[in-house]
C-alpha positions in Angstrom: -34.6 93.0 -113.0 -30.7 93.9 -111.9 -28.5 92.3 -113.8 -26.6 89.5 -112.0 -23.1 89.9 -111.3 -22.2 86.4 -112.2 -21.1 85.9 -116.2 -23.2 83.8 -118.0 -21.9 80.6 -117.1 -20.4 80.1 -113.0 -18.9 77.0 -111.8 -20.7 75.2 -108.7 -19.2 77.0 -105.5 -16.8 73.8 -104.4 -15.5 73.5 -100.6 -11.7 73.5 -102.7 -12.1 77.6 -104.1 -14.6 80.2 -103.4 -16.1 81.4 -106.1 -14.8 84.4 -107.9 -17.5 87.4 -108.5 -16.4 89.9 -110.9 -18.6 93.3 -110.0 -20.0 94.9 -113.3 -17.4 97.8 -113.1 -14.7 95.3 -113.4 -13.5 94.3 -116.7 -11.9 90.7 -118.4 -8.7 92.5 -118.7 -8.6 93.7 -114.9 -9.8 90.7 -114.0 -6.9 88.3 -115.3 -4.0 90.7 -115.7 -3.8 89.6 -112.0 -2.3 86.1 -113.4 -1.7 86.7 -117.1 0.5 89.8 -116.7 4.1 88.5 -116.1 5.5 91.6 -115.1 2.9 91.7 -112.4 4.0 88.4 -111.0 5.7 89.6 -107.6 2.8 91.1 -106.7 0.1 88.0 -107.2 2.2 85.8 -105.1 0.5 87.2 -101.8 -2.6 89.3 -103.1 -3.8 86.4 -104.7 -2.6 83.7 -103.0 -4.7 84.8 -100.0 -8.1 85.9 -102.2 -8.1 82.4 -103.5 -5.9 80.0 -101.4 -7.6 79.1 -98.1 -6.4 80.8 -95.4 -3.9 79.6 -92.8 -4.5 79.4 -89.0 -3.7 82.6 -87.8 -0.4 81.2 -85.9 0.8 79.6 -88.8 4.7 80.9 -90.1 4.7 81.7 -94.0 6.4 78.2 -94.8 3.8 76.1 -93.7 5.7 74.2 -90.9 4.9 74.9 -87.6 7.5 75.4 -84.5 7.7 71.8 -83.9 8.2 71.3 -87.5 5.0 69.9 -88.9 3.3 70.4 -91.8 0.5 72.9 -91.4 -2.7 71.3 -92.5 -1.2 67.9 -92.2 -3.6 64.8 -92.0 -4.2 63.6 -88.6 -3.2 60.0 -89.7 -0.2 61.6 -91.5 1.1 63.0 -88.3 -0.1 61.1 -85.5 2.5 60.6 -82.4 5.2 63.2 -84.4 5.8 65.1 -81.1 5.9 62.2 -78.9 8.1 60.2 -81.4 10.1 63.1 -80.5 11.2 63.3 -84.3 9.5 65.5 -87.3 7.2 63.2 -88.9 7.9 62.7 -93.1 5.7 65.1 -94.4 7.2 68.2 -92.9 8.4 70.4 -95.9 7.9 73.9 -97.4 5.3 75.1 -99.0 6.6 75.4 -103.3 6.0 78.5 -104.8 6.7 77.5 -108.7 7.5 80.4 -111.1 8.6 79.7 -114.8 9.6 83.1 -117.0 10.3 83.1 -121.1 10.2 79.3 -120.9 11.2 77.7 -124.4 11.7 74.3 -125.5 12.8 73.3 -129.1 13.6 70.0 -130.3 15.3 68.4 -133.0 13.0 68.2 -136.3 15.7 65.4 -138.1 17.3 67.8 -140.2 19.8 69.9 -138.4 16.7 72.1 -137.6 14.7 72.7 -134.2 11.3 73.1 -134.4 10.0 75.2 -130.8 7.3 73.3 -129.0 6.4 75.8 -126.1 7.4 79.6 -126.7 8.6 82.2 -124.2 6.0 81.5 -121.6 5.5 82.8 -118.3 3.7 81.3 -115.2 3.5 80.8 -111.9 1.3 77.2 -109.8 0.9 78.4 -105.8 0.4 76.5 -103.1 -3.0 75.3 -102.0 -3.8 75.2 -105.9 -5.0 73.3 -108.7 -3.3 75.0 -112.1 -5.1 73.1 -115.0 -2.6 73.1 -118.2 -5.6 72.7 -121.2 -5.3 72.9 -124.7 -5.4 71.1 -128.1 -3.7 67.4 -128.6 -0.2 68.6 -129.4 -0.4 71.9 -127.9 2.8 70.9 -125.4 0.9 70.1 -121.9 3.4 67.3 -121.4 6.4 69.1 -122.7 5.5 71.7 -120.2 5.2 69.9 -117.1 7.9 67.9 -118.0 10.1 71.0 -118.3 8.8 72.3 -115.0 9.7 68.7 -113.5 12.8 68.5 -114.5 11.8 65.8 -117.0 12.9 66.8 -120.3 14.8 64.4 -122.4 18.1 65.0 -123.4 16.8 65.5 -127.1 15.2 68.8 -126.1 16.5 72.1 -125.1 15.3 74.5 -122.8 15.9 78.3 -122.3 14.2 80.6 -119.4 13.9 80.3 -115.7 12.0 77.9 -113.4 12.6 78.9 -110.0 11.1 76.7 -106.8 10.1 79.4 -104.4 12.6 82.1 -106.0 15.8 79.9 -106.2 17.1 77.5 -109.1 17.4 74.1 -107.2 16.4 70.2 -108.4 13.2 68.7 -107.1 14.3 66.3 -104.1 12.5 63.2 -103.5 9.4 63.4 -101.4 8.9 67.2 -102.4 7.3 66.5 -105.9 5.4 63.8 -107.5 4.5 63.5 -111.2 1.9 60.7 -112.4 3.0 60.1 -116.2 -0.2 59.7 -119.0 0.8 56.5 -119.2 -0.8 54.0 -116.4 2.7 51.5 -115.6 1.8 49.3 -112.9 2.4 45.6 -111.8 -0.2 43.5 -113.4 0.1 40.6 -111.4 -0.5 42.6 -108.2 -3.6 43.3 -106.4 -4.4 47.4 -106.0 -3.8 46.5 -102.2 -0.6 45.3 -102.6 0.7 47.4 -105.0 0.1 50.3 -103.2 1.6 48.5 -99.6 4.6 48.0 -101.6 5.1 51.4 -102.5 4.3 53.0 -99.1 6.7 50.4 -97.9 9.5 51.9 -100.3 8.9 55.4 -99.9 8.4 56.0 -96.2 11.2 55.8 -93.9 12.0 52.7 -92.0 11.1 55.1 -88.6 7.8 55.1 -89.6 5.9 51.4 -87.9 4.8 48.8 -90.4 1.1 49.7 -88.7 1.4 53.1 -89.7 2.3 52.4 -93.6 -0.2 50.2 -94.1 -2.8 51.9 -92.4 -1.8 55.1 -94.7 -2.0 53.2 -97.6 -5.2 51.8 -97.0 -6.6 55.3 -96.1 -5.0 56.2 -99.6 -7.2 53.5 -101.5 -10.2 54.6 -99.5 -9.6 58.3 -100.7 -9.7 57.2 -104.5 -12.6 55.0 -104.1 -10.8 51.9 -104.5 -12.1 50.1 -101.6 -14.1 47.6 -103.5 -11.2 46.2 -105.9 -8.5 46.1 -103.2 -8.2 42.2 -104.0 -8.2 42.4 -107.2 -5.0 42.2 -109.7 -5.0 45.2 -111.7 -4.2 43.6 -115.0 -3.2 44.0 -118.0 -1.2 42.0 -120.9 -1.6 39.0 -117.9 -5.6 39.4 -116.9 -8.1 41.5 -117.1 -7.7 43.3 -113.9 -9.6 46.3 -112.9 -11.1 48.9 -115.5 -8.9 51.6 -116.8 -10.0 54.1 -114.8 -9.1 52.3 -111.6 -5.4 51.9 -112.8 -5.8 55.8 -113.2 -6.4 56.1 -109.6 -4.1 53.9 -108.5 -1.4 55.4 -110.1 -2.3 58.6 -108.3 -2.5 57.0 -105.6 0.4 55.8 -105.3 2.3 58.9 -106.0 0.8 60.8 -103.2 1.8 58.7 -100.2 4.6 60.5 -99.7 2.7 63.3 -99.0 4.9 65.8 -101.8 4.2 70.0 -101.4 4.0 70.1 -105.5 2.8 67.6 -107.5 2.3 67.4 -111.3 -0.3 65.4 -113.2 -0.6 64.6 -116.6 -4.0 63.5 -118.0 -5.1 62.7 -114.1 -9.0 61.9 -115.5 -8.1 59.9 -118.4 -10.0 57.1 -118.5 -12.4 57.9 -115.7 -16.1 58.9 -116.8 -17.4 61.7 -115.4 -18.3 60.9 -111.8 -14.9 59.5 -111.3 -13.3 62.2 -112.7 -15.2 64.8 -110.5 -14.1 62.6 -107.5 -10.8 62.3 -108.5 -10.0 66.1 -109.1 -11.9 66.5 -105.9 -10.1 65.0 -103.7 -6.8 66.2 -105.2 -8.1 70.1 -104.7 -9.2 68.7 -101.3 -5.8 67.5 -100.6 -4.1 70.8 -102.1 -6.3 72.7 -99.7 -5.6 70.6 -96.4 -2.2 69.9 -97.0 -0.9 73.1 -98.7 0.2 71.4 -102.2 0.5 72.8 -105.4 -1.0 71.0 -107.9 -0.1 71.3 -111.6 -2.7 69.3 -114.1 -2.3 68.6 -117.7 -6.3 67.8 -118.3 -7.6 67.6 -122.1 -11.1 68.4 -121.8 -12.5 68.3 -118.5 -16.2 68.6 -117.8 -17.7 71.9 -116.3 -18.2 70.0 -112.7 -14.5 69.1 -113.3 -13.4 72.3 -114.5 -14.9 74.3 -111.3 -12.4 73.2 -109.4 -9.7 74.5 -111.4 -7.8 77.8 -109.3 -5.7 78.7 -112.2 -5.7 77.8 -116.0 -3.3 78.0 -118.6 -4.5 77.5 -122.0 -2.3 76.4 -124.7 -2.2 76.4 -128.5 0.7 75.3 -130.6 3.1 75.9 -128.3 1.9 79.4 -127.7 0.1 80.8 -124.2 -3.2 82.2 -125.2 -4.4 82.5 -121.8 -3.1 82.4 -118.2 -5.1 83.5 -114.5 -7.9 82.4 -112.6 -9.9 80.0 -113.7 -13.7 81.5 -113.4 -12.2 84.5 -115.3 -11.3 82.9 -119.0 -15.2 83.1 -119.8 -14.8 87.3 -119.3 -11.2 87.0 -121.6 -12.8 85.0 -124.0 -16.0 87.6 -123.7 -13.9 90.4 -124.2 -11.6 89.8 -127.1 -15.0 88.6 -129.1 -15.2 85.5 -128.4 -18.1 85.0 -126.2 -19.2 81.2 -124.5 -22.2 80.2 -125.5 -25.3 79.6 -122.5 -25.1 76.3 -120.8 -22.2 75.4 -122.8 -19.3 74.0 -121.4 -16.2 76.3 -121.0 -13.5 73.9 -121.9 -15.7 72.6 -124.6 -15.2 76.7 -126.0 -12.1 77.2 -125.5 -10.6 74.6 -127.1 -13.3 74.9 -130.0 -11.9 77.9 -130.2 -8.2 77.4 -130.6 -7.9 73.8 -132.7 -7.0 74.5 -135.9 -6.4 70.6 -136.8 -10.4 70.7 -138.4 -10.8 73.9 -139.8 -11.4 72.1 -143.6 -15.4 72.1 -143.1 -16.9 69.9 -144.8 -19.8 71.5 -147.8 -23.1 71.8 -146.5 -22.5 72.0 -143.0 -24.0 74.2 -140.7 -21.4 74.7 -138.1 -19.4 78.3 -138.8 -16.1 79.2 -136.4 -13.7 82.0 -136.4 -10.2 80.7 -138.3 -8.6 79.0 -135.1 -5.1 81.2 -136.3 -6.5 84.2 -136.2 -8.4 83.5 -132.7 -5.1 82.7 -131.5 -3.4 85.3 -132.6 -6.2 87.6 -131.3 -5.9 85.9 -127.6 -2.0 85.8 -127.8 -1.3 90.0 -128.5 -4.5 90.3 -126.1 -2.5 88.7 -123.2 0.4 90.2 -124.1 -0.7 93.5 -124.0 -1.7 93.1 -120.6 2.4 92.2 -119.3 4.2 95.6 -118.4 6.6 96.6 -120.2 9.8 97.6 -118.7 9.1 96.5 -115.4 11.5 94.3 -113.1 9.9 90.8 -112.9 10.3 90.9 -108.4 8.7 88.1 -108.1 12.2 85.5 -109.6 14.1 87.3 -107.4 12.5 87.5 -104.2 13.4 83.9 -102.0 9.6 82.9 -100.7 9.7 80.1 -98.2 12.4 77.7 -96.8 14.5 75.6 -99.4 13.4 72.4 -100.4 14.9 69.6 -98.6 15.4 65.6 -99.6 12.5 63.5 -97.4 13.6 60.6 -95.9 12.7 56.9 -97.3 13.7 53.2 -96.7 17.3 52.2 -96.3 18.6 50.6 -99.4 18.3 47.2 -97.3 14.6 47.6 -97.0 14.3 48.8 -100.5 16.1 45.8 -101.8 13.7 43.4 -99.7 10.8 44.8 -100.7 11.5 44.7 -104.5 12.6 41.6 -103.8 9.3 40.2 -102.4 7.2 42.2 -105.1 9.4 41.0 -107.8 9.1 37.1 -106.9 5.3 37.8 -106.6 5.3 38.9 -110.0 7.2 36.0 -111.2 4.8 33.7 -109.5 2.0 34.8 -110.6 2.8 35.7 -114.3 2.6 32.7 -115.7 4.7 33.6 -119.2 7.7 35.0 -117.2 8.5 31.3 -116.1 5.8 28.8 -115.7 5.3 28.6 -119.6 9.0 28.4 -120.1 8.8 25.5 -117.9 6.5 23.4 -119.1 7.9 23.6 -122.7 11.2 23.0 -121.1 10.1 19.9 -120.2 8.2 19.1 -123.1 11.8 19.5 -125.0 13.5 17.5 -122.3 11.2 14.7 -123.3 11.4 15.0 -126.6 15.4 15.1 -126.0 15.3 11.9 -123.8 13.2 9.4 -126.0 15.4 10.4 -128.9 18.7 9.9 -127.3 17.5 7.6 -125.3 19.8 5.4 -123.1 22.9 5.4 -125.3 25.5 3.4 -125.1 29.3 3.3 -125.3 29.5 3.1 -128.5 31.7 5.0 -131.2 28.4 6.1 -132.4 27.2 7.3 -129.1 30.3 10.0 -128.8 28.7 12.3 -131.3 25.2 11.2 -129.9 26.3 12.7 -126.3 28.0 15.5 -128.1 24.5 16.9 -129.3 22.5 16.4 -127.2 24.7 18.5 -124.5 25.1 21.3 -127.4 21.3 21.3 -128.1 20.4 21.1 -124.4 23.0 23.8 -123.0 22.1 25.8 -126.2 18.4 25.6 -126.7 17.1 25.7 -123.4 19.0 29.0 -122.4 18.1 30.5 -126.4 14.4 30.2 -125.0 14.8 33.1 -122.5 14.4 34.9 -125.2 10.1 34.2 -124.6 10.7 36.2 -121.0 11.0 39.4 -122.9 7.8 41.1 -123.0 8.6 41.0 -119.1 11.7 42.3 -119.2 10.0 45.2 -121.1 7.1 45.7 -118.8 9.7 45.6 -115.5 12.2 48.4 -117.0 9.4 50.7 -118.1 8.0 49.6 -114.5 11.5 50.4 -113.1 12.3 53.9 -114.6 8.8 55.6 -114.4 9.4 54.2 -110.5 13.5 55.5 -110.7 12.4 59.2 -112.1 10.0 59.5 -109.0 12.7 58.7 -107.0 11.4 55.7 -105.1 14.5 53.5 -105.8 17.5 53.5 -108.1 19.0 51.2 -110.4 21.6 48.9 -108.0 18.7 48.2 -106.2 16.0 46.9 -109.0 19.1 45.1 -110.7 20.4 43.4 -107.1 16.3 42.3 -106.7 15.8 41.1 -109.7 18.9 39.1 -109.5 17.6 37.6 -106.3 14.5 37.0 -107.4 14.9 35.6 -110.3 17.3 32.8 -109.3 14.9 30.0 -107.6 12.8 30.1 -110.8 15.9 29.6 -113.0 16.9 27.0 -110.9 13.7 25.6 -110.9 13.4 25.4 -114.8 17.2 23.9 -114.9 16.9 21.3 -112.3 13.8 19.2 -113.1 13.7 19.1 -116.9 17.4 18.7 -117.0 17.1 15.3 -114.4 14.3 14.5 -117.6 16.7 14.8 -120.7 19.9 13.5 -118.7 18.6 10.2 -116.9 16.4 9.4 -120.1 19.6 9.5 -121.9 21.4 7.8 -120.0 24.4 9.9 -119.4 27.5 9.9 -117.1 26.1 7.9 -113.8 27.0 9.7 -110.1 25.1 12.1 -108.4 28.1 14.6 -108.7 28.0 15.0 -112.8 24.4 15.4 -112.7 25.1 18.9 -110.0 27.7 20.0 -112.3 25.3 19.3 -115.4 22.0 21.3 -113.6 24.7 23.6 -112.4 25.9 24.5 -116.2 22.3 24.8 -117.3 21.6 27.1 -114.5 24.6 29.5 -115.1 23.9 29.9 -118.7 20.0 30.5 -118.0 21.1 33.1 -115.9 23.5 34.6 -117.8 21.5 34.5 -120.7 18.6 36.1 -118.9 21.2 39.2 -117.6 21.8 39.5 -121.8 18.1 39.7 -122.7 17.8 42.6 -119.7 20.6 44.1 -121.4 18.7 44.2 -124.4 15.5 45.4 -122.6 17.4 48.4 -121.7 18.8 49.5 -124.8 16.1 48.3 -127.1 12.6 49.1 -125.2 10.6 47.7 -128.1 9.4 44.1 -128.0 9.5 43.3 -132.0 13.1 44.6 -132.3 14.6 43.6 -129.1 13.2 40.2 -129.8 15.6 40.1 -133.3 18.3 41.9 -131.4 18.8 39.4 -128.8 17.9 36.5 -131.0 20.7 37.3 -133.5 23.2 38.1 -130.5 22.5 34.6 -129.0 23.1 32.9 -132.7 26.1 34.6 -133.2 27.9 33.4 -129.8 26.2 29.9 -130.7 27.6 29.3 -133.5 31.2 30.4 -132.1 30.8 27.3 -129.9 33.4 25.4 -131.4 30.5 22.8 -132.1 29.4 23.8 -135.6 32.8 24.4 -136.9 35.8 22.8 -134.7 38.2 25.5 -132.5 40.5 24.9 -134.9 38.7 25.9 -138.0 37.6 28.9 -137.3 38.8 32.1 -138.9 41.2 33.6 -136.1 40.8 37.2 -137.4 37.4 37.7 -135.2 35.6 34.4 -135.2 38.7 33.0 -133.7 39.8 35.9 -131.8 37.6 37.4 -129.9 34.5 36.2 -130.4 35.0 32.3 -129.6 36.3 33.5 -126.4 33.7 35.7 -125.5 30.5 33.2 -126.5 29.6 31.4 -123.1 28.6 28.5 -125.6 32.2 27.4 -125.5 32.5 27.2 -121.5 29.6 25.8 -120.7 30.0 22.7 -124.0 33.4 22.1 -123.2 32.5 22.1 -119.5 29.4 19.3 -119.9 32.0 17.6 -122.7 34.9 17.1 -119.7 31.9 16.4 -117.2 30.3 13.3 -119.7 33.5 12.0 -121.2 36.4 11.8 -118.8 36.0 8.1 -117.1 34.5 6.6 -119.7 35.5 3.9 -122.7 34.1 3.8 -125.7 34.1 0.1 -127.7 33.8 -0.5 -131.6 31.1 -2.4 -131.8 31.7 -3.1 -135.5 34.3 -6.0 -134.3 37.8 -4.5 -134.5 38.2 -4.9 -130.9 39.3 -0.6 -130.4 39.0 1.1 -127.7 39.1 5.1 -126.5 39.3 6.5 -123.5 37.0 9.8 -123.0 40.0 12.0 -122.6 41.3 10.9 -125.9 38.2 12.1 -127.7 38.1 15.6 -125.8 41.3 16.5 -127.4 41.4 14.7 -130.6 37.8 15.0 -132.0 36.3 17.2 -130.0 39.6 20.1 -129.5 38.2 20.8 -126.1 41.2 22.8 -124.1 42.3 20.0 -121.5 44.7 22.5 -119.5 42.3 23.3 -116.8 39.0 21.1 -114.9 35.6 21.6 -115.6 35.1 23.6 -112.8 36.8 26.4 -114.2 34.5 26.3 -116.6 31.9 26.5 -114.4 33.7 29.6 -112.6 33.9 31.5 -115.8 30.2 31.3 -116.2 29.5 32.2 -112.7 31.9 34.8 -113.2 30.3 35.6 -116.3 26.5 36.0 -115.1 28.0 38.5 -112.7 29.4 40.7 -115.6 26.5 40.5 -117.6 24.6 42.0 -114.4 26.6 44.6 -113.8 26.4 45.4 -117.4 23.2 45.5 -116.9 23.6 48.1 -114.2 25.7 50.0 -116.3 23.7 50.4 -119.1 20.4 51.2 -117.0 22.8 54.4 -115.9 24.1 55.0 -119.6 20.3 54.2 -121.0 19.3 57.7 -121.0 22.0 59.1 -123.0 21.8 56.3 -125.6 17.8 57.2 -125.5 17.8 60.1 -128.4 20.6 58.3 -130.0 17.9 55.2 -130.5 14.9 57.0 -131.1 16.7 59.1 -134.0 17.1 55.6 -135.5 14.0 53.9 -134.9 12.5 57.3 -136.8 14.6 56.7 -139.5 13.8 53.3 -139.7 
């Protein structure tokens, strides 16, 4: 019986790659040098791209744009009415040859020292392709796709070349996507509307509503989320859809815009084995049709999963142990001694193979492996005895397709009223951002009113009415403070959604502004008509505005301090203590605890009692109760003082200007602590390392 050409394990031939047959003269080393051999990289750009890479119609240019300027192998939905439109429809872009050469990254071990986390590798991801990044926990799959994205954080360094089809240029929006490991998503949307909202945000405004939606929809039907588009996703609120789902809503959502390269890290985590098959098989579907290139960080992926793979890199430790076609690691593997098992799956090998993190065995077992170093090392001089030596690297010089071009999306307007509508959604629905804080605002109200209730003009009522408009301007803003978890989940929300380029940071700060204003109002108007009617304050319809108004301004204004917080301090526990002891410092600079004049000038004095809103918004609610009224001695000596008298004798409040400047300053002072807020979203990054050095020392 001939012996058959196929090694002894073959991926199921897949509509998304032909399968590759390696003839029995042909070696492992022949058979991958083709990839693995970095010298050798100008000449697999075209060889290989057209042995694996379906072909293009025969009229197609090398780009991948026709003469009108459409994408070659663009969706019929996607580009339906482009020519009679009479404009180039958004997907129209360049096919992305990505190259990387003697890519290093080191970070900072905490000691002056840099430990290296990927070292001097060399790669290429074609379009039309899925290249599968695989290796150990640890190995640097992240780091690397964040380094080819552009992603790195400023605590890392990089040295080598990355080069988008032969040139050193930044990924524009719309012509790369990157779907983080981590699933961040609204939880108090359904999968319908989350995705809308996005199409909404990314497309152009030239694109018809009917036309977003119905790519959108066409989008959930691709993933196979058809059956939960009602339903919330979930989360810390509800239950929501499986993990899985959120997976594939996440992708989802990234590939509206219809991006020629698009990274993926941990795309099938989460998903069982079906899911992930369908997943990654509509993604090399999509690479196919639509010319992407597709570059997958995938831990273990099952041997349905891993046919579909064009390319594979394989990772240990930072080092490249192995880089070309996919089908062709078994024969690498083969020939460096290292042969697969029958019916075994390949990934399962491989990375078998290369994980040192278990070599202790335990006595008495059975199961006997290689040392994973020495395997490592073995693969590592193997593939690098395969790269030229002394020969010019052509293919980071030579310029392959157009240059990469920003797509466009909605106008800032549109942008703004979107986030807008998703945000107060959100708000809605979540019922700790403000329904919670509502109801024990007027629990507290209540409990305010019956014990101050209906006082009278008494000298003992002056320091009644004084506390109970400290405690109420005071406590009632302090418990913004329970809206923080929020605030978390919308910046992490906001910058995996900035980094992808669907918005930027003026826009999620002017929508959250605008959403969040009715519900503050909201939670300041109707338990504050509780506490200030049972208590029988200042009569007249114009002190209680000014009152609701106060409560309002300093409910916003502390809610623009705890998204300050949010943005330096990401973590719940000790942005919780950071903006609680913020808060009780500018509290008890009031001039309530300890009288204006009593306070140390050197810092209590000067600044800080200036800068605590505490004071403006006390001293506002003290001139709005106590000017026009008369307070008696009930005790029978027959005195008498006027309101005014008390402001300025017993209470030090600064007479020389109305109450409505002190509303002003507030007002004035909510729009500060927003565009603070702006600020330090743009500083964030750069404070980032800064507070992650300190939370590892901590």
């Amino acid at each position: 019986m001939a012996a058959s050409p196929l090694p002894r394990w073959a991926p199921t031939p897949s509509p998304t790659r032909p399968l590759r047959v390696s003839s029995a003269s042909q070696t492992a080393i022949s058979s991958c040098s083709s990839w693995t051999v970095c010298s050798s990289l100008s000449s697999i750009f075209v060889p290989l791209f057209r042995r694996s890479a379906p072909p293009l119609p025969v009229d197609a240019p090398a780009n991948g744009v026709d003469d009108d300027g459409d994408r070659v192998g663009c969706h019929p939905l996607d580009c339906v009415g482009a020519r009679k439109r009479g404009h180039h429809p958004q997907e129209a872009s360049p096919m992305v040859f990505l190259t990387w050469e003697d890519l290093t990254v080191t970070a900072s071990s905490g000691r002056g020292n840099r430990a290296v986390i990927l070292d001097r590798l060399s790669g290429c991801a074609r379009p039309g392709e899925v290249l599968a990044l695989m290796g150990p926990s640890g190995c640097g799959k992240t780091t690397l796709l964040d380094a080819l994205a552009g992603r790195l954080g400023t605590d890392k360094k990089r040295t080598g070349d990355i080069l988008i089809n032969g040139r050193r240029e930044k990924l524009a929006f719309g012509t790369s996507a990157y779907v983080t490991q981590e699933t961040l998503l609204m939880a108090t949307l359904t999968v319908s509307e989350a995705v809308h909202c996005s199409a909404q945000l990314q497309l152009p405004d030239t694109v018809p509503a009917a036309e977003k939606r119905a790519r959108a929809d066409r989008a959930i039907r691709q993933m196979g989320l058809a059956t939960v588009a009602g339903s919330r996703i979930g989360g810390r609120v509800c239950k929501g859809i499986s993990g899985g789902q959120r997976r594939r809503v996440s992708i989802c959502v990234e590939l509206l815009a219809s991006p020629a390269l698009v990274f993926l890290d941990e795309p099938t985590g989460g998903l069982d084995s079906a899911a992930s098959l369908h997943v990654m098989g509509r993604i090399a579907s999509l690479a196919r049709e639509e010319r992407m290139t597709v570059v997958a960080a995938v831990h273990q992926p099952s041997s349905e999963v891993f046919g579909l793979f064009h390319g594979l890199c394989l990772l240990a430790y930072g080092k490249m142990v192995y880089f070309g076609p996919a089908a062709d690691a078994i024969e690498f593997f083969d020939a460096n001694g290292y042969p697969c098992p029958l019916r075994r799956n390949p990934s399962d090998h491989f990375l078998t193979m290369i994980n040192k993190d278990f070599e202790e065995l335990e006595e008495g077992t059975t199961f006997t492996l290689p040392r994973a170093a020495e395997v490592i090392q073995t693969l590592v001089d193997s593939l690098i005895s395969q790269r030229g030596s002394g020969m010019k690297n052509e293919a980071f010089t030579i310029k392959v397709g157009a240059p990469l071009a920003k797509k466009r999306q909605a106008t800032f307007l549109t942008k703004c009223a979107v986030l807008t509508r998703r945000s107060c959604t959100n708000m809605h629905r979540d019922a700790g951002y403000y329904w919670l804080r509502f109801g024990i605002y007027i629990g507290i109200c209540l409990s305010i009113g019956t014990i101050f209730f209906n006082v009278d003009n008494s000298f003992a009522s002056i320091q009644a009415r004084a506390s109970m408009l400290m405690f109420t301007s005071t406590l009632l803003t302090m418990m913004s403070i329970g809206g923080f978890p929020s605030f978390v989940e919308d910046m992490k929300i906001f910058r995996k959604e900035q980094l992808n380029g669907h918005y930027d940071a003026t826009a999620f700060v002017i929508s959250n502004t605008l959403s969040s204003t009715p519900y503050l109002g909201i939670i300041s108007i109707i338990p504050g008509a509780i506490a200030y009617y049972l208590t029988g304050l200042q009569r007249g319809f114009d002190h209680f505005v000014y009152f609701a108004a106060v409560l309002w301004a300093c409910t916003m204004l502390v809610e623009g301090l705890m998204m300050i917080v949010a943005a330096i301090v990401p973590d719940f526990l000790l942005g919780i203590i950071t903006g609680s002891g913020m808060q009780g410092l500018l509290m008890l600079n009031a001039g309530f605890f300890r009288l204006p004049s009593d306070l140390p000038k050197p810092i209590w004095k000067y600044p800080t009692y200036y800068m605590s809103y505490h004071k403006y918004a006390t001293q506002g609610l003290y001139k709005n109760e106590f000017l026009g009224l008369a307070f008696e001695d009930l005790g029978g000596r027959g005195l008498t003082l006027n309101g005014e008298y008390i402001l300025k004798t017993y209470l030090q409040v600064e007479m020389g200007y109305s109450k409505w400047v002190d509303l002003a300053i507030l007002l004035a002072m909510v729009l500060i602590y927003r565009v603070l807020f702006l600020v330090t979203i743009k500083v964030g990054e750069a404070l980032k390392p800064m507070i992650n050095c300190i939370s590892v020392k901590v």
